[in-house]
Each structure stands twice: as structure tokens, then as C-alpha cells.
N, CA and C atoms as an extended XYZ file, in Angstrom:
480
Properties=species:S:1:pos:R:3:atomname:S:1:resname:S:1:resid:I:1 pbc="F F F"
N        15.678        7.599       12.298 N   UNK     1
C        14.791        7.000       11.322 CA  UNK     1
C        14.583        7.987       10.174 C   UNK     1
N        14.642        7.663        9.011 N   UNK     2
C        15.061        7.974        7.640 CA  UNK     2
C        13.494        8.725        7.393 C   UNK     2
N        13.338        9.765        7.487 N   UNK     3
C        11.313        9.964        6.752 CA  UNK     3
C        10.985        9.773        5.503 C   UNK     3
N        10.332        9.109        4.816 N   UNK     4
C        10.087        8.936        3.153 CA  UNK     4
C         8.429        9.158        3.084 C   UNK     4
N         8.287        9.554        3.708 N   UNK     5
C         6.481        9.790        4.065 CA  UNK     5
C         6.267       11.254        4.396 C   UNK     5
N         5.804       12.328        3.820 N   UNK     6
C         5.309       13.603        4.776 CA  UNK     6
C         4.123       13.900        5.715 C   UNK     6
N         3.912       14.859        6.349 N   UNK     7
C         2.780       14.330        6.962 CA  UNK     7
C         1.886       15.153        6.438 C   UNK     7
N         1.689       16.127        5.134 N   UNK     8
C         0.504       15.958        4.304 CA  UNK     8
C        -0.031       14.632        3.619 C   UNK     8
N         1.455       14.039        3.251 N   UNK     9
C         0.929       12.910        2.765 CA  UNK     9
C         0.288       11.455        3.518 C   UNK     9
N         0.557       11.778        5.017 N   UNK    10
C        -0.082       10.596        5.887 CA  UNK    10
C        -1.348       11.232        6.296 C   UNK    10
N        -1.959       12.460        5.973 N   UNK    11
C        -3.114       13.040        6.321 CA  UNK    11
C        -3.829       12.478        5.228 C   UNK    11
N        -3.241       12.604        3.919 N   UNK    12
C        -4.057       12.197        2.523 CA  UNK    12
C        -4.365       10.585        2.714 C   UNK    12
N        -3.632       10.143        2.930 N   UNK    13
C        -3.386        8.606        3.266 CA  UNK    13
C        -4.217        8.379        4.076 C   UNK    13
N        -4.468        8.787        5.808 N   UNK    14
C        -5.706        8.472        6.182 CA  UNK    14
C        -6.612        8.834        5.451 C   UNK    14
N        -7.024        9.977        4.897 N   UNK    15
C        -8.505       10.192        4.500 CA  UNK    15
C        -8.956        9.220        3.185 C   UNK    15
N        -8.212        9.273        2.441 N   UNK    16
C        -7.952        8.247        0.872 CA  UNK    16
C        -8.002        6.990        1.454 C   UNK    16
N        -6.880        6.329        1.673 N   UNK    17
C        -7.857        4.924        2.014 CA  UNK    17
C        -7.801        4.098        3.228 C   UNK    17
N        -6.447        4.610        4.448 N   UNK    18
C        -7.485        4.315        5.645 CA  UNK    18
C        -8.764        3.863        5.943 C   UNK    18
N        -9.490        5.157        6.102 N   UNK    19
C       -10.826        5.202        6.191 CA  UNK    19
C       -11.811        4.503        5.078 C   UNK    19
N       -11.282        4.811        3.557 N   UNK    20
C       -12.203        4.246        2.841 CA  UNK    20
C       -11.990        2.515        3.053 C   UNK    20
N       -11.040        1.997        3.168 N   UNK    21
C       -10.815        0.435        3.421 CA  UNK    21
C       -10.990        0.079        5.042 C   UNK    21
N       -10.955        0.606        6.010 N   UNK    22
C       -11.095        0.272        7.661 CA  UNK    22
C       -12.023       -0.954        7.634 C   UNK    22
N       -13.218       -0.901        7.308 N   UNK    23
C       -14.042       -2.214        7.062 CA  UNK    23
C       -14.227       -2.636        5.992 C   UNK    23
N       -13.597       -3.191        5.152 N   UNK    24
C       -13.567       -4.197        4.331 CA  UNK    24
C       -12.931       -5.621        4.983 C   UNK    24
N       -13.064       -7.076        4.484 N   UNK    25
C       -13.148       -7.855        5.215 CA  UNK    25
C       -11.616       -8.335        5.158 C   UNK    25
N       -10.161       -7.941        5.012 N   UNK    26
C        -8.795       -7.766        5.137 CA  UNK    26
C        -8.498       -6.297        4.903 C   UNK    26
N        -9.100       -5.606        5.471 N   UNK    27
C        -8.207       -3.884        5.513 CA  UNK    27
C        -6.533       -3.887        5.546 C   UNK    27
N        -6.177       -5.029        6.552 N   UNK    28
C        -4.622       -4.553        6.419 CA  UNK    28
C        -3.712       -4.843        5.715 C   UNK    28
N        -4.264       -6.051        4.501 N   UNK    29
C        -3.022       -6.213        3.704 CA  UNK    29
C        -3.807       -5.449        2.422 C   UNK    29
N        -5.046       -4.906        2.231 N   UNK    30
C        -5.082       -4.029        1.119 CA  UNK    30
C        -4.681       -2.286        1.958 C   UNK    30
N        -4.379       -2.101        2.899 N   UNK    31
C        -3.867       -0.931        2.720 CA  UNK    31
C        -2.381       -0.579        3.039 C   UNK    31
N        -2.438       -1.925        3.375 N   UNK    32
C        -0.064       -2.025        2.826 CA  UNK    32
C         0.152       -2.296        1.742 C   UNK    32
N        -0.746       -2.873        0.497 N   UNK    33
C        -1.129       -2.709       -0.370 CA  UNK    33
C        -0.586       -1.420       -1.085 C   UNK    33
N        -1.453       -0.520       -0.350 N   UNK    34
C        -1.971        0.812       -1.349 CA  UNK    34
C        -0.579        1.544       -1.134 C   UNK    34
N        -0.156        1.165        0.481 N   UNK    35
C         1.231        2.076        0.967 CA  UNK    35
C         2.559        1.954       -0.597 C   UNK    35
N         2.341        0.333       -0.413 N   UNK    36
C         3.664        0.043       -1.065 CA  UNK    36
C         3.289        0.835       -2.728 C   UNK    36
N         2.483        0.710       -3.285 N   UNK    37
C         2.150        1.378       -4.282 CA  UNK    37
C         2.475        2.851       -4.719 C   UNK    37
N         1.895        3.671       -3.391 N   UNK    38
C         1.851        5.272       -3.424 CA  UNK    38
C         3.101        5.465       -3.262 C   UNK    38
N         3.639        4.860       -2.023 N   UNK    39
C         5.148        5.103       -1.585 CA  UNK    39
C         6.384        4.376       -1.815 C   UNK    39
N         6.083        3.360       -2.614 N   UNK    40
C         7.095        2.564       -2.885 CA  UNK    40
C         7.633        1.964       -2.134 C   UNK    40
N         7.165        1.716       -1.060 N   UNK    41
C         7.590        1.342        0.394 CA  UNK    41
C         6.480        0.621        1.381 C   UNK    41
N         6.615        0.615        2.321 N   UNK    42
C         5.493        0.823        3.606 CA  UNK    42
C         6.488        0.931        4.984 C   UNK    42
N         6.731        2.147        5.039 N   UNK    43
C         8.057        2.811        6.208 CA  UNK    43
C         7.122        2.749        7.025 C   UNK    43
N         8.293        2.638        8.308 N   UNK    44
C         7.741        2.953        9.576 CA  UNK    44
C         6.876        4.163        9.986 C   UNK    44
N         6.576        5.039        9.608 N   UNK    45
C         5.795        6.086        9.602 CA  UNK    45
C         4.194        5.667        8.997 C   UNK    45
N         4.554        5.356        8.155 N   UNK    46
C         3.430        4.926        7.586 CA  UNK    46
C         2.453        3.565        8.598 C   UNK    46
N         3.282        2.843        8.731 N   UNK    47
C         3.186        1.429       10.180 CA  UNK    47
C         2.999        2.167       11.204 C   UNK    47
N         3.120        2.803       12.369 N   UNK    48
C         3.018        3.776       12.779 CA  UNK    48
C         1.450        4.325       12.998 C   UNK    48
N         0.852        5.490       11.665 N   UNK    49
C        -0.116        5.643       11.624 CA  UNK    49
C        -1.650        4.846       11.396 C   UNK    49
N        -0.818        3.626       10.638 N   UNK    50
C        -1.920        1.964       10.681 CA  UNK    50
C        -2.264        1.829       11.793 C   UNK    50
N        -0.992        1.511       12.870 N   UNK    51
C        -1.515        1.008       13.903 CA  UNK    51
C        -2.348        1.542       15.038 C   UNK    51
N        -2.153        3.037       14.983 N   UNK    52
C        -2.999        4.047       15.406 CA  UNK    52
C        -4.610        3.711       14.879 C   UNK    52
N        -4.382        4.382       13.640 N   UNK    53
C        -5.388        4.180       13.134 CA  UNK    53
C        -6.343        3.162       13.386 C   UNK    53
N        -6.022        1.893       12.858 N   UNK    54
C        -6.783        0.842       13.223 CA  UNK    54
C        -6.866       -0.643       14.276 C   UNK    54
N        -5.993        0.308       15.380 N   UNK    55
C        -5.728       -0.405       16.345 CA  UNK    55
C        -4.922       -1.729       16.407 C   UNK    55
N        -3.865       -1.718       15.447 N   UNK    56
C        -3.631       -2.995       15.421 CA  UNK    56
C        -1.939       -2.743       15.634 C   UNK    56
N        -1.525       -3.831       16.296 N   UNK    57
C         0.179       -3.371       16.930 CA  UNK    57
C         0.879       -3.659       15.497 C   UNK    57
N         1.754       -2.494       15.894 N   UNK    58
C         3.247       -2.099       15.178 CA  UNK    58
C         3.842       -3.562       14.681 C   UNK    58
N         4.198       -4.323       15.980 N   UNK    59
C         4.849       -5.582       15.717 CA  UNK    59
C         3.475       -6.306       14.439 C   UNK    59
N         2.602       -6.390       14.655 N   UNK    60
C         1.958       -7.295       13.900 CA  UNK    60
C         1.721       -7.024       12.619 C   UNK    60
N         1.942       -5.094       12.340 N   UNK    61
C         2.010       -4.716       11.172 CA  UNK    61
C         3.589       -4.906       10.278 C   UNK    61
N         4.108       -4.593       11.199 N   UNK    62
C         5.809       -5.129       11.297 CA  UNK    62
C         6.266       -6.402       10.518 C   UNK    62
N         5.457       -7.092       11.224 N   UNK    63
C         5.576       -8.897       11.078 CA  UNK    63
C         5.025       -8.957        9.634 C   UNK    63
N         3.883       -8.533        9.379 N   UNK    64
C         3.325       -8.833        8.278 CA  UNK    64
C         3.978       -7.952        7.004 C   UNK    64
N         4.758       -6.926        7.147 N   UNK    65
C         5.627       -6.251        5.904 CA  UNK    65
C         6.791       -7.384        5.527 C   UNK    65
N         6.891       -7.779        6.675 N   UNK    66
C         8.640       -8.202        6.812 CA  UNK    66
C         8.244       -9.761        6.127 C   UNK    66
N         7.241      -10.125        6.431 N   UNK    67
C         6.795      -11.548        5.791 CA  UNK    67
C         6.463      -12.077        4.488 C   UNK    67
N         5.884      -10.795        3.770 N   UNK    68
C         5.547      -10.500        2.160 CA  UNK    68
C         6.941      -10.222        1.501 C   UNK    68
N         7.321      -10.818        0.238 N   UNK    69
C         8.182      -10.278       -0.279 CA  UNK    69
C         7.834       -8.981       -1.094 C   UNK    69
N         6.202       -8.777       -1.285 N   UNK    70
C         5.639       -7.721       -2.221 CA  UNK    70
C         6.151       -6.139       -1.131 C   UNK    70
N         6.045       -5.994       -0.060 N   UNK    71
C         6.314       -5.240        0.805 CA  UNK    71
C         7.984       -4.686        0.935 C   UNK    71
N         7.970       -3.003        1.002 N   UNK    72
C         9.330       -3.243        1.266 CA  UNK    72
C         9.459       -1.723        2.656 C   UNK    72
N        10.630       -1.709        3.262 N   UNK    73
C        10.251       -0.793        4.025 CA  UNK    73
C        10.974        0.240        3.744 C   UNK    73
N        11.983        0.252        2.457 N   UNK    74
C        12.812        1.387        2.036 CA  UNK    74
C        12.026        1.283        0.611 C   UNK    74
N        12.463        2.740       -0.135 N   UNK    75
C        11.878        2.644       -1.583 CA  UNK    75
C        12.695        2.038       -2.821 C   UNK    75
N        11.939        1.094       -3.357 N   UNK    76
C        12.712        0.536       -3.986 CA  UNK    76
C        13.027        1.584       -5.130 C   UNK    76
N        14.117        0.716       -5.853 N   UNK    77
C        14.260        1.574       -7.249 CA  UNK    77
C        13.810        1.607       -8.867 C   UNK    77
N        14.353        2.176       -9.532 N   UNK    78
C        13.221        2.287      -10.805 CA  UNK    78
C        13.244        0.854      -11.288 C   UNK    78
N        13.710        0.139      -11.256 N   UNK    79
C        13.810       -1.479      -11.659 CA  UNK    79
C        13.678       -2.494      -10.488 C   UNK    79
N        12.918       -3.661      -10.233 N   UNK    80
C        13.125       -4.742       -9.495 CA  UNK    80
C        13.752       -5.873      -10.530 C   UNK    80
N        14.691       -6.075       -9.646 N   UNK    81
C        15.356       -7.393      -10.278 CA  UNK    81
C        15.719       -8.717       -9.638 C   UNK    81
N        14.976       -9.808       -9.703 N   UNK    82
C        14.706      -11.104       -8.814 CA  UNK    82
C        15.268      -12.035       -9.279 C   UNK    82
N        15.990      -13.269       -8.380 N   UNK    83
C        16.320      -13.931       -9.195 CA  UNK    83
C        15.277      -15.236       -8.647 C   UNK    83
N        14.600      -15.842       -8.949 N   UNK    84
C        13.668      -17.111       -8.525 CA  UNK    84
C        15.091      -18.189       -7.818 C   UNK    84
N        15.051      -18.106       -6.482 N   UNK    85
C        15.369      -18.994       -5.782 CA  UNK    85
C        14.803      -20.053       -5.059 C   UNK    85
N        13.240      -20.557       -5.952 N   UNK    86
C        12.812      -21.739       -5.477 CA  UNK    86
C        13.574      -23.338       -5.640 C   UNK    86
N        13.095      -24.145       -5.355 N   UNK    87
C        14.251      -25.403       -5.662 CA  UNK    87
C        14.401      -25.538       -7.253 C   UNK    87
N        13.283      -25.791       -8.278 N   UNK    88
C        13.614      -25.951       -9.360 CA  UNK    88
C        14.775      -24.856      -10.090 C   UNK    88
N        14.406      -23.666       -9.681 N   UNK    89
C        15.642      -22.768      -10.266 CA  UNK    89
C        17.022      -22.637       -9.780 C   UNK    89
N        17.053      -22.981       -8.396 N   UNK    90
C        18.107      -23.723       -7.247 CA  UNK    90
C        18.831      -24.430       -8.423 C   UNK    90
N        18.056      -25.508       -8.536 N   UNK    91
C        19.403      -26.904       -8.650 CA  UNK    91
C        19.303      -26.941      -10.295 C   UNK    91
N        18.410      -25.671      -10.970 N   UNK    92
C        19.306      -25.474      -12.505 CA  UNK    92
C        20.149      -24.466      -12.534 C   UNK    92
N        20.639      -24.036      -11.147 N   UNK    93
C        22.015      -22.711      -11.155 CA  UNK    93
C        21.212      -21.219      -10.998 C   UNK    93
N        20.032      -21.067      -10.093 N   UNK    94
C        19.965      -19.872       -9.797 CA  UNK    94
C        21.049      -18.788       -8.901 C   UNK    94
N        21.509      -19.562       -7.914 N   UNK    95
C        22.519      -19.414       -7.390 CA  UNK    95
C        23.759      -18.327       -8.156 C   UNK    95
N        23.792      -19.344       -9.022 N   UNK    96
C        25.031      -18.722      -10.020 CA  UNK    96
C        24.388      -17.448      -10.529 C   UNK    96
N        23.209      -17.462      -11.007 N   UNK    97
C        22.418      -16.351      -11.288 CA  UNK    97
C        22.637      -14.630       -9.866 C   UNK    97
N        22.590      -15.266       -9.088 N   UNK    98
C        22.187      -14.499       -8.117 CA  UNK    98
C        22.830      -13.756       -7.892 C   UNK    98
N        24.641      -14.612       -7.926 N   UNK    99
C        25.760      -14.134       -7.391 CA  UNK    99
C        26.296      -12.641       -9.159 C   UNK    99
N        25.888      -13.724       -9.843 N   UNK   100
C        25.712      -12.856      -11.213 CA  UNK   100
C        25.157      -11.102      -11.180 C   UNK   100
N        23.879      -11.437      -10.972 N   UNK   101
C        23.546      -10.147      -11.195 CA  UNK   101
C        23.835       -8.622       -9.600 C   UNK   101
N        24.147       -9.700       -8.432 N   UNK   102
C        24.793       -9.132       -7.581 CA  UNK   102
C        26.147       -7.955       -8.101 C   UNK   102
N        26.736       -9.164       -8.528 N   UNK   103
C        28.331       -8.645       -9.116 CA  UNK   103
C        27.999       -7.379      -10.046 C   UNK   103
N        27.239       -7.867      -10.737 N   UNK   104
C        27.046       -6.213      -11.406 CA  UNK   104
C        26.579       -5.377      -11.316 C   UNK   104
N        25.401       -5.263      -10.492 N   UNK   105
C        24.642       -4.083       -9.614 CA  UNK   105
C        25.477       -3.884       -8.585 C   UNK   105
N        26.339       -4.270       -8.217 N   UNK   106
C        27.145       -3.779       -6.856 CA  UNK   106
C        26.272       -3.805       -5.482 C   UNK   106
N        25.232       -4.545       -5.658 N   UNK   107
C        24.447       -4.346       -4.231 CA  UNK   107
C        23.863       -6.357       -4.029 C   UNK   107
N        23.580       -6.735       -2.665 N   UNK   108
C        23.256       -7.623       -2.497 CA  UNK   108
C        21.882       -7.462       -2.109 C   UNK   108
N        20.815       -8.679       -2.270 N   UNK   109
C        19.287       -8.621       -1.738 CA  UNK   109
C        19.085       -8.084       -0.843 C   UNK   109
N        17.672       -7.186       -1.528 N   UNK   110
C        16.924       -6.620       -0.675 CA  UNK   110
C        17.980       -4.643       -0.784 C   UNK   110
N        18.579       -4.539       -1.579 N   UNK   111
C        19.146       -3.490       -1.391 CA  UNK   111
C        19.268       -2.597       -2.641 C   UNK   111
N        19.061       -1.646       -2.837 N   UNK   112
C        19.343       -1.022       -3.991 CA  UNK   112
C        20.369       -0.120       -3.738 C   UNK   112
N        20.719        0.352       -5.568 N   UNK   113
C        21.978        0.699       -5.705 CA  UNK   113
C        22.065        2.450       -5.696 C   UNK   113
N        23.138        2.533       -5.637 N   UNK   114
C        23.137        4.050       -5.566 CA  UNK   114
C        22.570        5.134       -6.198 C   UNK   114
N        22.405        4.811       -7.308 N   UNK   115
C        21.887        5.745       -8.392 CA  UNK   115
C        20.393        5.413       -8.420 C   UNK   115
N        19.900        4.851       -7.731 N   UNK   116
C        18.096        4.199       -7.476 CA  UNK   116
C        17.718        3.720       -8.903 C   UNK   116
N        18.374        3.189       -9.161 N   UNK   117
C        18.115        2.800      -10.803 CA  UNK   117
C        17.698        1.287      -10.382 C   UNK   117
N        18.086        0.533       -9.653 N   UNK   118
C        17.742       -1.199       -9.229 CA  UNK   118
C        17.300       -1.662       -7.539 C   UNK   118
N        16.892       -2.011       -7.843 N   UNK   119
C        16.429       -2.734       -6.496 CA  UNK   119
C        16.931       -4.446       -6.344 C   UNK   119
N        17.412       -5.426       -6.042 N   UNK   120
C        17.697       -6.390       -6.049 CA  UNK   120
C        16.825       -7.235       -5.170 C   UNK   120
N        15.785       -8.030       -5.148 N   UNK   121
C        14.780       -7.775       -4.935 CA  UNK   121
C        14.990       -9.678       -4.351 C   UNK   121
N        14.516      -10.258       -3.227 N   UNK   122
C        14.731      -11.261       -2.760 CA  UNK   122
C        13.238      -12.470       -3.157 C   UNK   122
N        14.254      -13.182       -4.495 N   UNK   123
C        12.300      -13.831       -5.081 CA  UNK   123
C        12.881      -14.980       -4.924 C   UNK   123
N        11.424      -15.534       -4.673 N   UNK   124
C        11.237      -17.097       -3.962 CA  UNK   124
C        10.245      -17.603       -5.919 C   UNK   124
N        10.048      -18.932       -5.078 N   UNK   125
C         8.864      -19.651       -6.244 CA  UNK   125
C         7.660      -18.549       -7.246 C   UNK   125
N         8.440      -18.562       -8.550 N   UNK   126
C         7.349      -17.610       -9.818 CA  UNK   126
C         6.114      -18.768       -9.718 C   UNK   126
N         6.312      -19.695      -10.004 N   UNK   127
C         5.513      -20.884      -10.052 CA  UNK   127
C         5.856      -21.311      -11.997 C   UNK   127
N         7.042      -21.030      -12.463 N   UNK   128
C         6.940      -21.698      -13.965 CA  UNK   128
C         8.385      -22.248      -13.827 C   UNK   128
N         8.108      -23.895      -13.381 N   UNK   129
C         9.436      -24.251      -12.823 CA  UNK   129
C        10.075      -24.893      -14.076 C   UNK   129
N         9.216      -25.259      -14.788 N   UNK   130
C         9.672      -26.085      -16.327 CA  UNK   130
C        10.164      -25.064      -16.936 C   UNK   130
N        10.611      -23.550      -16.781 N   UNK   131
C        11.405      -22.838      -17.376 CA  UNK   131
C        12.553      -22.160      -16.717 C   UNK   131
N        12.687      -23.180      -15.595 N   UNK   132
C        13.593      -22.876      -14.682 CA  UNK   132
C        14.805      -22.657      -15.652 C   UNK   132
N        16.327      -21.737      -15.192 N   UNK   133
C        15.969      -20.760      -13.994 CA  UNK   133
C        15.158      -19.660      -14.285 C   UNK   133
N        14.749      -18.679      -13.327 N   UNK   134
C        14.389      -17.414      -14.033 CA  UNK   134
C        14.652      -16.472      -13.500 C   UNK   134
N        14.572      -14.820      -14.402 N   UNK   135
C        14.469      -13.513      -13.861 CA  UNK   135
C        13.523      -13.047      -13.824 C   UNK   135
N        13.164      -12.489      -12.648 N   UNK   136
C        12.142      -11.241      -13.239 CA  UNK   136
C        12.829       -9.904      -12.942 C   UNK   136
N        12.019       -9.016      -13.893 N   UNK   137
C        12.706       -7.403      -13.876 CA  UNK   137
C        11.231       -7.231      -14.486 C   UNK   137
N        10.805       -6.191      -12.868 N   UNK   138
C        10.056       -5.109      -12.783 CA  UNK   138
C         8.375       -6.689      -12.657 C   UNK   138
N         7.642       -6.409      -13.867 N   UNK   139
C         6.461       -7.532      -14.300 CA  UNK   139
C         7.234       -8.719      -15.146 C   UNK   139
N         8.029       -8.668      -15.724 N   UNK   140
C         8.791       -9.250      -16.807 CA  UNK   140
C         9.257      -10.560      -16.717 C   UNK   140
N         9.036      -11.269      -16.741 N   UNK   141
C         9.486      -12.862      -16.479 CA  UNK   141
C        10.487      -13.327      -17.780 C   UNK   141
N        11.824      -13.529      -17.081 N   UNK   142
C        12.832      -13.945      -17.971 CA  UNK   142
C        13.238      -15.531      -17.969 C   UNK   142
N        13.040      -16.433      -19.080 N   UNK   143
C        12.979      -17.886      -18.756 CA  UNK   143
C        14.119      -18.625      -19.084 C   UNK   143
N        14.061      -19.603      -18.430 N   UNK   144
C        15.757      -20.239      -18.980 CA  UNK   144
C        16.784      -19.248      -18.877 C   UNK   144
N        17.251      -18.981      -17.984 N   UNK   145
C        18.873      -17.866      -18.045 CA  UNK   145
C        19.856      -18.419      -17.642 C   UNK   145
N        20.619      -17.854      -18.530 N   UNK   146
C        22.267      -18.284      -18.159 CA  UNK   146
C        23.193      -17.095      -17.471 C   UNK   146
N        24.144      -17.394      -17.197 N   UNK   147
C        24.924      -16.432      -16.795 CA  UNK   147
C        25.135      -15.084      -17.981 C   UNK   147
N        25.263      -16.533      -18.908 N   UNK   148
C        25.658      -15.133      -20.300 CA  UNK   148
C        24.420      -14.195      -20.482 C   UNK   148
N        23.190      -14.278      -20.008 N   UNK   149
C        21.976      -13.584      -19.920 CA  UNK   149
C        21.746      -12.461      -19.382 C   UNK   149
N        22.577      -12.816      -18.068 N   UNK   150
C        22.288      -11.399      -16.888 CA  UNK   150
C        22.702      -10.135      -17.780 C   UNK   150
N        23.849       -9.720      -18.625 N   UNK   151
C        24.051       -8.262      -18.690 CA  UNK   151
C        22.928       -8.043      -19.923 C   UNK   151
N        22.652       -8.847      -20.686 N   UNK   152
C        21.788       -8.595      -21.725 CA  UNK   152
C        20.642       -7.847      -20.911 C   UNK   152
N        20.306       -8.907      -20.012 N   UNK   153
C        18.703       -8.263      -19.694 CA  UNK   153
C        18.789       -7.311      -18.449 C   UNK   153
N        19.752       -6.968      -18.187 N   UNK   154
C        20.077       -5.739      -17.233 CA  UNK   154
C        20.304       -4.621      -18.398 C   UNK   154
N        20.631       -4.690      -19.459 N   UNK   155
C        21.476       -3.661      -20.241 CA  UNK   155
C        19.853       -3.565      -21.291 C   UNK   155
N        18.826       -4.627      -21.439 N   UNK   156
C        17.826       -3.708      -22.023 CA  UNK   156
C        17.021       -3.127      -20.925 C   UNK   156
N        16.983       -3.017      -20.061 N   UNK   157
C        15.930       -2.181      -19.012 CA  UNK   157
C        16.613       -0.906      -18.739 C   UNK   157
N        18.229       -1.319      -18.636 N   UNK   158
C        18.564        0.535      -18.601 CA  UNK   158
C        18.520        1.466      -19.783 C   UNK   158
N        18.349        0.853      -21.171 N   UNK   159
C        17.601        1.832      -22.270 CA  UNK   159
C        16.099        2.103      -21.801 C   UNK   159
N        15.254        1.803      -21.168 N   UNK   160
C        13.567        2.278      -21.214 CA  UNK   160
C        13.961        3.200      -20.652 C   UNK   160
């Protein structure tokens, strides 16, 4: 198992917000929350010390990373890039989209690329289906895309 967590930093982590969130009235999805934030992730190490911590099983913390698409358990990279595979973006050619921006990141969902520059990021329903299809990259909501779209809006995020 890969470590992306130190254990100064799971000491800081309990004391920071462990403890400060333990009783609030959903502690565990605001402090996978905070994981995925600090760490870009929420690794098994980190799952691990939750379940210690606040008594709650591995599997159920497990279950609940693996169930969020906001959650990831490796770190993503400096870009997320989604393609909306709900039905409306489906059956206006997200698909084609998908296989698109695959082909040129060299990596398939849920995986980033070598140089940690992208994350390919597995997105369901944005909820703006009347501008079906769409991208998102990073907060960024890209509307109506075509194939001819993908390198444009891959090729302005690698100038920022």
C-alpha cells in the first residue's frame, strides 16, 4: 500500500478536525470532506485512522469514498477533467466525448496521467441538461461540446 499521508500529518489531522468535527450532526462525510481537500485524496491511511478514531468500520468508510464521485483514494492531478455522462449528454454524444478526451490524455476514468498534470475524473448528471453535452475541468463547466472542442479546452488549462 502506496503512503500519501505522513504520520505528522495524521497526528495534525486528528487534532485539526477529527476532534474538532467528532460531534457535529454528519462528522463523516465533513471529515472525508476535509481529507479529500488537504490530501487530495482520502487513502487508506487516512480511512484507517477515521475508523479508529470514531469507531466506525473501514468497510463503511470504504463504501462511502467509493460511492461519492467527490472522493478519491489516489491524488488526483493538477486538473480534473469530466465528461457528464448523464442521459441527456449520453444521447447528444458524450460518449464520443469521453472516448475523445481519453485518446488524448492517454489515461482512462478515474486515472491520471503521468506527469500529474490530469485526472480523468468519472462525472455523472451536472444538472444543465439543455446544454448538453458537457465538460467540466477543475470548477469550469464547458457547454455544448463537440469533438472539435476537446483539444481547445484541454490546451487552455495547460497554459494556467
Amino acid at each position: 500500500m502506496e503512503q500519501y499521508v505522513t504520520k505528522k500529518e495524521l497526528v495534525l489531522f486528528t487534532s485539526e478536525v477529527i476532534n474538532v468535527l467528532r460531534h457535529e450532526i454528519t462528522p463523516l462525510m465533513m471529515i472525508l470532506q476535509e481529507s479529500q481537500q488537504r490530501f487530495g485524496c482520502v487513502p487508506m491511511e487516512v480511512q484507517l485512522l477515521i475508523s479508529k478514531e470514531m469507531n466506525v468500520s473501514t468497510a463503511k468508510i470504504n463504501g462511502v469514498v467509493s460511492f461519492y464521485s467527490m472522493f478519491s483514494l489516489t491524488p488526483n492531478g493538477r486538473n480534473t477533467i469530466g465528461v457528464c455522462t448523464g442521459t441527456a449528454c449520453y444521447v447528444k454524444g458524450s460518449g464520443r466525448l469521453v472516448d475523445r478526451v481519453s485518446d488524448m490524455l492517454g489515461v482512462p476514468y478515474g486515472e491520471t496521467t503521468d506527469d500529474g498534470e490530469w485526472t480523468m475524473a468519472d462525472t455523472r448528471c451536472v444538472g444543465d441538461c439543455s446544454n448538453a453535452p458537457i465538460i467540466m475541468v477543475n470548477e469550469d463547466i464547458h457547454q455544448k461540446v463537440s469533438s472539435d472542442d476537446v483539444p481547445k479546452i484541454i490546451n487552455q488549462y495547460k497554459k494556467k
